[in-house]
C-alpha positions in Angstrom: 0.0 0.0 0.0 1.5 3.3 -1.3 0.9 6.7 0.9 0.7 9.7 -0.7 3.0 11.8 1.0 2.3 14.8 3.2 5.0 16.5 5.8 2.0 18.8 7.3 0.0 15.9 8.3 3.1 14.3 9.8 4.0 17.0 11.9 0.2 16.8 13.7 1.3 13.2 14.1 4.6 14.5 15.9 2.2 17.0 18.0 0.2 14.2 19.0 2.9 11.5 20.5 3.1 13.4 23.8 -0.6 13.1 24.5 -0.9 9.1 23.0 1.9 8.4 25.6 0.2 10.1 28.4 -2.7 8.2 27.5 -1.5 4.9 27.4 -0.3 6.0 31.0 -3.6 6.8 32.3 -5.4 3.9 30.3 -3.0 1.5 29.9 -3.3 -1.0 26.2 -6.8 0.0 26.1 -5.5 3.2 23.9 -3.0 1.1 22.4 -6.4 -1.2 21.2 -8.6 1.5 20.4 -5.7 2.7 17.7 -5.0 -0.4 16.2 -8.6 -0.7 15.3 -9.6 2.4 14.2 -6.1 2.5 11.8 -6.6 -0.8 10.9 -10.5 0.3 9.8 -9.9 3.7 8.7 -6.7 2.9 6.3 -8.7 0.2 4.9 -11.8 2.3 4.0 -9.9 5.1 2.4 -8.1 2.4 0.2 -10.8 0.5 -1.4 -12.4 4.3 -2.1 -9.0 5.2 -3.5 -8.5 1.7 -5.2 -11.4 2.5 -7.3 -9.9 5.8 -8.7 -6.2 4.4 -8.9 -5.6 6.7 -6.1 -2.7 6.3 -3.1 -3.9 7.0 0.3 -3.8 9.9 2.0 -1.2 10.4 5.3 -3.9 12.5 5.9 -5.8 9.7 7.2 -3.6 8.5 9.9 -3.8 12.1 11.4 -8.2 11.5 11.0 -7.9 7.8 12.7 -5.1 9.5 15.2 -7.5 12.3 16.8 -10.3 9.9 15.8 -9.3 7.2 18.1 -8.3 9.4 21.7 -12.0 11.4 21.3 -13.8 8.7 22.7 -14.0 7.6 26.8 -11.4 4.7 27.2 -14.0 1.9 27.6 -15.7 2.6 24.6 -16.8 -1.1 22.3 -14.3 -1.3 20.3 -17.0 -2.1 17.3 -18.5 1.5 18.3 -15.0 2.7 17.2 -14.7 0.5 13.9 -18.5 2.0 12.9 -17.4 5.4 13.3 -14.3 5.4 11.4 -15.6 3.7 8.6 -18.3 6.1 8.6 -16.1 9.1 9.0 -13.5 8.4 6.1 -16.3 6.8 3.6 -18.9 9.7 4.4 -17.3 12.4 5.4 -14.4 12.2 3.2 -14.6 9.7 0.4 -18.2 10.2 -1.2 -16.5 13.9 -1.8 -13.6 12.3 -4.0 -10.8 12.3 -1.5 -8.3 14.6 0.1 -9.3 17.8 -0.4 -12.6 17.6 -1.6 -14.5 17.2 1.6 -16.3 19.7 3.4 -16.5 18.3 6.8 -13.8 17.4 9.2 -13.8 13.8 8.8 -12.8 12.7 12.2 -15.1 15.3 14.1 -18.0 13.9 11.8 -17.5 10.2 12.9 -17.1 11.6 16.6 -20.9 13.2 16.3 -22.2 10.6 14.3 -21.1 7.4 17.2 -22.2 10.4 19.8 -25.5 10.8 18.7 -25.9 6.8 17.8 -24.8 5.3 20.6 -25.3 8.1 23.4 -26.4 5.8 26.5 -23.3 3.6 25.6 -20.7 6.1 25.6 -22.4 8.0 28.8 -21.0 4.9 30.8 -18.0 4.5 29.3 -16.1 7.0 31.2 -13.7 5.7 33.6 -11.3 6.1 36.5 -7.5 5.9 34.8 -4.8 2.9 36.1 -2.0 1.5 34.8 -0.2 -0.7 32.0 -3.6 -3.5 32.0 -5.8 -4.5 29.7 -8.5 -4.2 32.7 -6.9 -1.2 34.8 -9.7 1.2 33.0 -12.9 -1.5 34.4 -12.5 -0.5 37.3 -15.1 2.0 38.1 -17.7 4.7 35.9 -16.6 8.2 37.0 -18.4 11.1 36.4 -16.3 13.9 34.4 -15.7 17.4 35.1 -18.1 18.8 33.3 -20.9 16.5 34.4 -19.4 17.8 37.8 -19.8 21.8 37.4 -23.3 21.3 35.7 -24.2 19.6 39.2 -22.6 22.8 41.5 -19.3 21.0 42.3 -15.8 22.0 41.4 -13.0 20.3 40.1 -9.4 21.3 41.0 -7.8 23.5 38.0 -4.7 21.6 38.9 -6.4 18.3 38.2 -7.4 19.4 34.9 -3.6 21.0 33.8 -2.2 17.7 34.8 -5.3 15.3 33.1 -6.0 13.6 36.3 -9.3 13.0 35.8 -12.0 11.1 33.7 -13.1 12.4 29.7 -12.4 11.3 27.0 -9.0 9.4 26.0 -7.1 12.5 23.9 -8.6 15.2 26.7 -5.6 14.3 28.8 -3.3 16.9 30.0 -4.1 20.5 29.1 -0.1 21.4 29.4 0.5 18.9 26.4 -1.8 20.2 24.5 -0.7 23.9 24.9 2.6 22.3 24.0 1.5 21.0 20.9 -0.4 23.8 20.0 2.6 25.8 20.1 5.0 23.5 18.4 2.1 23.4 15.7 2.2 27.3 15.4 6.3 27.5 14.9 5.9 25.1 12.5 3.4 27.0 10.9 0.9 23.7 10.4 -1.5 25.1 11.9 -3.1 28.1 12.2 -2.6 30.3 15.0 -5.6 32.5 14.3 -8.1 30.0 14.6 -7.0 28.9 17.4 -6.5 32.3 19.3 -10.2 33.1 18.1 -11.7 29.7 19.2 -10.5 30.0 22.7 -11.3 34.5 22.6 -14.8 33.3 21.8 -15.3 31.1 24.0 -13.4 32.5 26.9 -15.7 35.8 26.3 -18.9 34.2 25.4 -18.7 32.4 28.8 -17.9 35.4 30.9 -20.8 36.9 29.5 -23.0 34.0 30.4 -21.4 34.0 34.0 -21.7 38.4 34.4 -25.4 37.9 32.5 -25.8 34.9 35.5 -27.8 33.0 33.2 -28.7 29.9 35.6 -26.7 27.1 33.7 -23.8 29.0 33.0 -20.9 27.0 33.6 -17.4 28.4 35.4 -14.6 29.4 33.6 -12.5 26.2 34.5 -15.2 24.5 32.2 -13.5 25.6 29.2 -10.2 23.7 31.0 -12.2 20.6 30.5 -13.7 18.3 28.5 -12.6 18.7 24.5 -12.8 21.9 23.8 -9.2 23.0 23.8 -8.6 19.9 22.3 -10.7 20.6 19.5 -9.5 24.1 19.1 -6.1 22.8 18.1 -6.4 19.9 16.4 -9.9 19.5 14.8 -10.8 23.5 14.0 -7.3 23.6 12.8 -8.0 21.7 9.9 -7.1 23.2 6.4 -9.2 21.4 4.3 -12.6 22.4 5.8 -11.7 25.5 7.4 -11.8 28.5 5.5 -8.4 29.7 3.0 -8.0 33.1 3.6 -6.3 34.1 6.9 -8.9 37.5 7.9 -11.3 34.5 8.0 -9.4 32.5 10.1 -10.8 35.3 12.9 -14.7 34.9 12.4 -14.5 31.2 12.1 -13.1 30.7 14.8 -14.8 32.6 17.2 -17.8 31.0 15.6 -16.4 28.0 16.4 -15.8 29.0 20.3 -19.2 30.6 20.7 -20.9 28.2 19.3 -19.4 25.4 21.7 -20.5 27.4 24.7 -23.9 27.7 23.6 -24.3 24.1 23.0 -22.4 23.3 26.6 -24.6 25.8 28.1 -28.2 25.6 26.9 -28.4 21.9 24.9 -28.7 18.3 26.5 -25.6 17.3 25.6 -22.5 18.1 27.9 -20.1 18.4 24.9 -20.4 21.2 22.3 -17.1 21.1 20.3 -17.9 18.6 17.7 -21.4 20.4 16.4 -19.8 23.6 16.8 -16.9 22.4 14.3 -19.0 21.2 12.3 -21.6 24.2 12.4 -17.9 26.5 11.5 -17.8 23.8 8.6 -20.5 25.0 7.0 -20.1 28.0 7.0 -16.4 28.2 6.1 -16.6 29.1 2.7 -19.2 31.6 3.0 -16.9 33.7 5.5 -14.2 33.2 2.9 -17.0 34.5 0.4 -17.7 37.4 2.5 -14.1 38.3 3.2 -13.4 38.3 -0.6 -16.2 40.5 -1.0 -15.1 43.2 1.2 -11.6 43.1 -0.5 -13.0 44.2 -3.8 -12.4 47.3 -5.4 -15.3 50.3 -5.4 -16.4 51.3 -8.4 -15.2 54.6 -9.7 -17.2 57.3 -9.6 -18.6 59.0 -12.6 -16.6 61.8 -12.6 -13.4 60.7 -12.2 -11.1 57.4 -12.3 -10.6 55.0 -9.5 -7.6 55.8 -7.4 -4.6 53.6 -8.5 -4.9 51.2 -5.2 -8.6 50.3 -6.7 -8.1 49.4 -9.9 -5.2 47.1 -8.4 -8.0 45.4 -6.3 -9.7 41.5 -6.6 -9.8 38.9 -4.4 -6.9 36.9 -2.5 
């Protein structure tokens, strides 16, 4: 099987090493299990799509099984994980013709569609973390932090820094993540706009809840847990379905963070990030629209000619 090669995509894979290690430490093989099926599942649907149009496959699709496979609680079936891959990479990404061509984040897709599928299953597949066993994760259902400050009680900031608590595999330790968001940003792979305006507009559309104290308005620390900064790096980040000029970079992201608030705040499911990328999704090409539109020349007036930075004008 030939790859068709692609440095960016290998640097997110670099970005997320730290956080698969620290996973493995606070889940033991089940992380190691949950990869190996979701690659194994993922790789396999991209190439019989790409078979068929004498295509290579993507290295873009070990970064979509990679972020794929750590967004899901650590006891979740491992045939739950095979469904959503196969679902992410054939409807997310290969009905569109490939690389490139899809609209959708593939891997925040397959995230929403298991979410909404099997909901009950993944609400009790949240556990306490142990070490290097197959079993160290059975041991008991924990509620997570967010489930926590929706119920009145608080949660240590330092337990959320250092990932010592129950979510989601990937969620793990906000200092990694701010580490690979950083490297991400020097090596310019991803975009450092997006994710400055995803956490501004959430960060702000949260105070305002909070000031405004609208009843289930969550703390600040919320936005410590859960995905969300998570999501703000890695999945928002996405080239393909975010938008391609940078002044749009701005509004979709803070589209993005507001939106996930919202959801957290007002909707019945704890989680906002994935519907609020996908919600940006959709709209990403009409901010680029938008932006283009603003950048076009005025038309001169009738008396006179258009001053030389006009006529010079048109889009990006």
């Amino acid at each position: 099987m030939k790859f068709l090669k692609q440095p960016m995509m290998r640097k997110v894979l670099i970005a997320l090493a730290p956080i698969y290690l620290f996973s493995i430490w606070m889940y033991g093989l089940r992380t190691v299990a949950a990869a190996a099926v979701v690659f194994v599942f993922g790789i396999g649907t991209e190439w019989l799509f790409e078979r068929t149009r004498a295509g290579k496959v993507s290295e873009a699709v070990l970064v979509t099984c990679a972020l794929y496979a750590i967004a899901f609680p650590p006891a979740t079936p491992l045939w739950i994980l095979a469904v959503g891959i196969v679902f992410a990479v054939a409807m997310a990404k290969g009905v569109y013709g490939g690389f490139g061509r899809n609209i959708f984040n593939p891997a925040i897709a397959g995230r929403a569609f298991v979410y909404i599928s099997f909901a009950v299953v993944l609400s009790r597949a949240y556990t306490e973390f142990g070490n290097f066993g197959i079993g160290a994760a059975d041991a008991l259902s924990s509620a997570t932090p967010l489930a926590i400050m929706r119920a009145g009680g608080e949660v240590p900031i330092g337990r959320l820094l250092l990932g010592l608590r129950t979510g989601a595999i990937g969620e793990g330790m906000v200092l990694l993540i701010v580490l690979a968001a950083v490297y991400l940003m020097v090596t310019k792979t991803a975009s450092w706009r997006i994710i400055l305006a995803t956490v501004l507009g959430g960060t702000l559309t949260n105070a305002l809840l909070l000031v405004l104290r609208v009843p289930r308005a969550l703390p600040m620390e919320s936005l410590l847990a859960g995905s969300f900064l998570f999501m703000a790096v890695f999945m928002a980040t996405d080239p393909v379905s975010a938008p391609k000029r940078q002044p749009s970079h701005y509004a979709y992201g803070a589209l993005i963070g507001v939106t996930a608030v919202l959801i957290r705040t007002f909707s019945a499911f704890p989680e906002g990030t994935s519907f609020a990328i996908l919600f940006g999704n959709t709209f990403a090409s009409l901010i680029d629209i938008a932006v283009d539109s603003l950048k076009k020349p005025s038309r001169p007036s009738a008396g006179g000619s258009a001053a030389p930075s006009e006529t010079k004008g048109g889009t990006q």
